[in-house]
N, C-alpha and C positions, 0 to 999 in steps of 0.2 A: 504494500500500500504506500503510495506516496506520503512523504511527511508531511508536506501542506494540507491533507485532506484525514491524518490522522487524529484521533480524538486524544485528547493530552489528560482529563481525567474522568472520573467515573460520570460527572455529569452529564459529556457529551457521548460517553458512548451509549449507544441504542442498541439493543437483543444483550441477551448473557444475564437477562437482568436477574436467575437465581445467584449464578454465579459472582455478578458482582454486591447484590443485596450480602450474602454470604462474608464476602473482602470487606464489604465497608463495616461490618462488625467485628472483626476479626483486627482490623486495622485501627480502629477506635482505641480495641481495648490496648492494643500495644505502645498508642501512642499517652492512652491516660497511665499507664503503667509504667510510661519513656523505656521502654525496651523493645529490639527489635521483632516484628512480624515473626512468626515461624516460617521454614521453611514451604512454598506451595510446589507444585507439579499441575501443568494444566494440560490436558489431554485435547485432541483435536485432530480433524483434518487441515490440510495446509489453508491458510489463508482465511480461518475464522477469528483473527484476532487475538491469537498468544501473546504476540510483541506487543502489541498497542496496548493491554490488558496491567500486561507487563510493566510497559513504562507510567501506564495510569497508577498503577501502585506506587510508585517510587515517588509521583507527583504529588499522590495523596498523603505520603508518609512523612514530605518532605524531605528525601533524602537526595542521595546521587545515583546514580546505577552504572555500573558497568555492562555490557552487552559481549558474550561472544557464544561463538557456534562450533558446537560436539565435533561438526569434523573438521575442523582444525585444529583440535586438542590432540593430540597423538601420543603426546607424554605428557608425565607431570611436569617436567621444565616450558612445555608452552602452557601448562596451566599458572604456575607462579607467579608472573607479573602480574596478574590479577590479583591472586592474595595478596601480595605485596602492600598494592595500591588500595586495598580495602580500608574504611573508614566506620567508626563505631556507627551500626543499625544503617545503611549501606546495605542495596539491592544487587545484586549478583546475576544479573538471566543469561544462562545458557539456552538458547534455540537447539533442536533438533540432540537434545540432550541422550538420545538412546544410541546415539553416536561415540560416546565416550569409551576409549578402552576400559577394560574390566581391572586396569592397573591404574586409572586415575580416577573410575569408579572407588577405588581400594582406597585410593590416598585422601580420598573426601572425607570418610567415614570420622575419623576424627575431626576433621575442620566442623562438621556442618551438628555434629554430638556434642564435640566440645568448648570448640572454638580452639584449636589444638594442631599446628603444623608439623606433622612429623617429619626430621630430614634427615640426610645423610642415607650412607648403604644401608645402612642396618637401622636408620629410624632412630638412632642413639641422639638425637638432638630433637628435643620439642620447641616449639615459639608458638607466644600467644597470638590468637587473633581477635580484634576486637567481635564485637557479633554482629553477625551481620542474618543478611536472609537469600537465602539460596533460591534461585527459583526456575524451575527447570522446562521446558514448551516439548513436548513431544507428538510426533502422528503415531507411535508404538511404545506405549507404554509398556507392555509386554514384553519387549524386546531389556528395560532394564533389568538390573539381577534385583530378585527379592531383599536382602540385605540396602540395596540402594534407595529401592521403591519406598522400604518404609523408615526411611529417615526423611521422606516427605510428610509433614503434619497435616498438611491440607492438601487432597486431590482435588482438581475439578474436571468436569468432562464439557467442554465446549459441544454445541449443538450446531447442526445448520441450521441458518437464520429462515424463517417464514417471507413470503411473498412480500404483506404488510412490511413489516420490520426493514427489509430490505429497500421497498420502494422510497421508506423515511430516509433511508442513509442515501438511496441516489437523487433523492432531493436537496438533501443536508450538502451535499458534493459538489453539486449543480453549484449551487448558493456560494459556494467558497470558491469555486473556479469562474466567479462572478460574469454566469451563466443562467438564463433564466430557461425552467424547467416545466415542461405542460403536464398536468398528472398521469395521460396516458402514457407519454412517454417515459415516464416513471416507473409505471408498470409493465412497459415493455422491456425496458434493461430491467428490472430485478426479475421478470420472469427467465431472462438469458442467462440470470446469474450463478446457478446453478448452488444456491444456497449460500454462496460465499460472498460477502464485502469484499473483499481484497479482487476477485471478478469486476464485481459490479462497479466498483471503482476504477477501474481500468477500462472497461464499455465510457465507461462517463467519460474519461478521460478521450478517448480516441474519438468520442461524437462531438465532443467539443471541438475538438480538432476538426473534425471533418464539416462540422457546421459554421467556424470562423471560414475555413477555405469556401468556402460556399456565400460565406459575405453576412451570414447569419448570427446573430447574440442568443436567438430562444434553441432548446433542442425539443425539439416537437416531434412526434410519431412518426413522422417521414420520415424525419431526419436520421431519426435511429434505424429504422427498417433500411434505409438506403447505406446508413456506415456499417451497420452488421452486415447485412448480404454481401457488402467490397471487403469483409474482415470474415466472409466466413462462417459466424457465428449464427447458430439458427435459433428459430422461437425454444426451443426446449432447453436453446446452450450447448449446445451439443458443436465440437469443433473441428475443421482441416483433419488435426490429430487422429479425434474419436473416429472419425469416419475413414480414414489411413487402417488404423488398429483394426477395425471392423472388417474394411476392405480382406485386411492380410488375413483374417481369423478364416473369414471364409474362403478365399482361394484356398490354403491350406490344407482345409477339407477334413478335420480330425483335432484331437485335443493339442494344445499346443502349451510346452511351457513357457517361464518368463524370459528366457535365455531366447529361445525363440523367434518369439516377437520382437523384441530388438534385435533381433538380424535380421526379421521382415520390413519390422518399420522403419528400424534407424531414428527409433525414438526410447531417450534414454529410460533404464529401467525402472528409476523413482518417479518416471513422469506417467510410466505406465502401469504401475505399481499405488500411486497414493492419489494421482489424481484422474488418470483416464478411466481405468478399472472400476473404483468405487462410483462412478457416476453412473457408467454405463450399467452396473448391477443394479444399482438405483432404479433407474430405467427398464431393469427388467430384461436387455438385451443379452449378456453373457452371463455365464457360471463361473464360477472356480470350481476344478474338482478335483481328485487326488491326481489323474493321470493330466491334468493338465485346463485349459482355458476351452472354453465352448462355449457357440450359440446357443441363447437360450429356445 
């Protein structure tokens, strides 16, 4: 999601509202206690608003946050300068956190228990760390080891957003791209959106675009109908990609693994994996099943 169009705390963001009803109590009580949040872990598909989520807590909390992403942790020496740099009650977000080797998983387990840096070969040297709050974004939760999973105090599981809720944010978007916005056309990108702001936010973004080239300030039903169709995108959201993947599914002719299909499509495996896949199951079109991917 673009930062200009990102919600900075819990007031502006729209959907998640158990999840953030939840935080804003949770975040009360640590600030009337002045001690850091506990650790959270928020579960999701890509692009329902971890990071935004994320950085709205660290707004709310008043603190600073650091940002980095599980796959470029690869040791504990690229994790350090982060601890290093931590500050007392200090947000921490790892993105795509099931990423992490099972050796910097390991080296957490006291930072985030005790606030406790263990170093050297053999761990013979401790340093304190102030406290801080860890907070971890993941599309596989599953994927962490149990030991790691539950030094999270608070899970949440993000939803995909509703029709309603989505058309609010592609108007709220509109508005900030100071862009005026017709309600059908509102309803026409969040129906493309395929559950996700971070989508819908990006239809917004390219119809803007396609309606300044056009000589236009409103985005109107046309407008959208005529930059979707040049981008692809159809009523259901369905994309280039899904129908690539679909095409190759069925030439094939038989169940197909993941390895597979990226050497059909030449489309990489997480994209076919976390975002083409679950949609198109959604939809009702393909299976997973042990021997492999099928039409449904």
């Amino acid at each position: 999601m673009s930062n200009e169009l990102r919600p900075v705390n819990f007031d502006s963001i729209l959907g998640q509202e158990n999840v953030v009803d939840r935080l804003r109590i949770s975040i009360n009580s640590a600030k009337v206690r002045g001690e850091a949040l506990s650790h959270c872990l928020l579960d999701g598909a890509p692009g329902l608003g971890k990071t935004t989520i994320s950085t709205a807590i660290a707004n709310e909390l008043g603190v600073g946050i650091q940002i980095a992403n599980g796959g470029n942790i690869r040791s504990v020496k690229n994790l350090m300068p982060y601890l290093m740099k931590m500050e007392e009650n200090m947000v921490f977000f790892i993105d795509e956190i099931h990423r992490l080797p099972v050796s910097v998983e390991e080296f957490l387990y006291p930072c985030m228990e005790d606030f406790r840096m263990d170093v050297g070969s053999d761990n013979e040297l401790s340093m304190e760390l102030p406290k801080f709050t860890m907070i971890g974004a993941t599309t596989e939760a599953g994927n962490l080891s149990r030991p790691f999973f539950d030094r999270f105090t608070f899970k949440y599981q993000l939803k995909l957003y509703g029709q309603d809720v989505l058309s609010k944010i592609v108007s709220a978007s509109a508005g900030k791209l100071n862009m005026k916005i017709m309600p059908n056309a509102a309803t026409n990108i969040s129906m493309r959106s395929r559950g996700t702001p971070r989508i819908a936010n990006g239809i917004v973004q390219w119809c803007r675009d396609y309606a300044l080239d056009k000589g236009s300030q409103t985005l109107s039903n046309t407008i959208v109908d005529e930059a979707c169709v040049l981008s692809g995108i159809s009523k259901n959201g369905s994309t280039e990609q899904d129908r690539t993947y679909m095409k190759a599914l069925k030439k094939f002719g038989r169940p197909a693994g993941l390895k597979t299909l990226v050497d059909l499509t030449n489309i990489d495996k997480d994209t076919i994996q976390y975002v083409i896949e679950p949609f198109l199951m959604r939809q009702g079109l393909i299976k997973r099943t042990p021997r492999g991917r099928v039409l449904s």
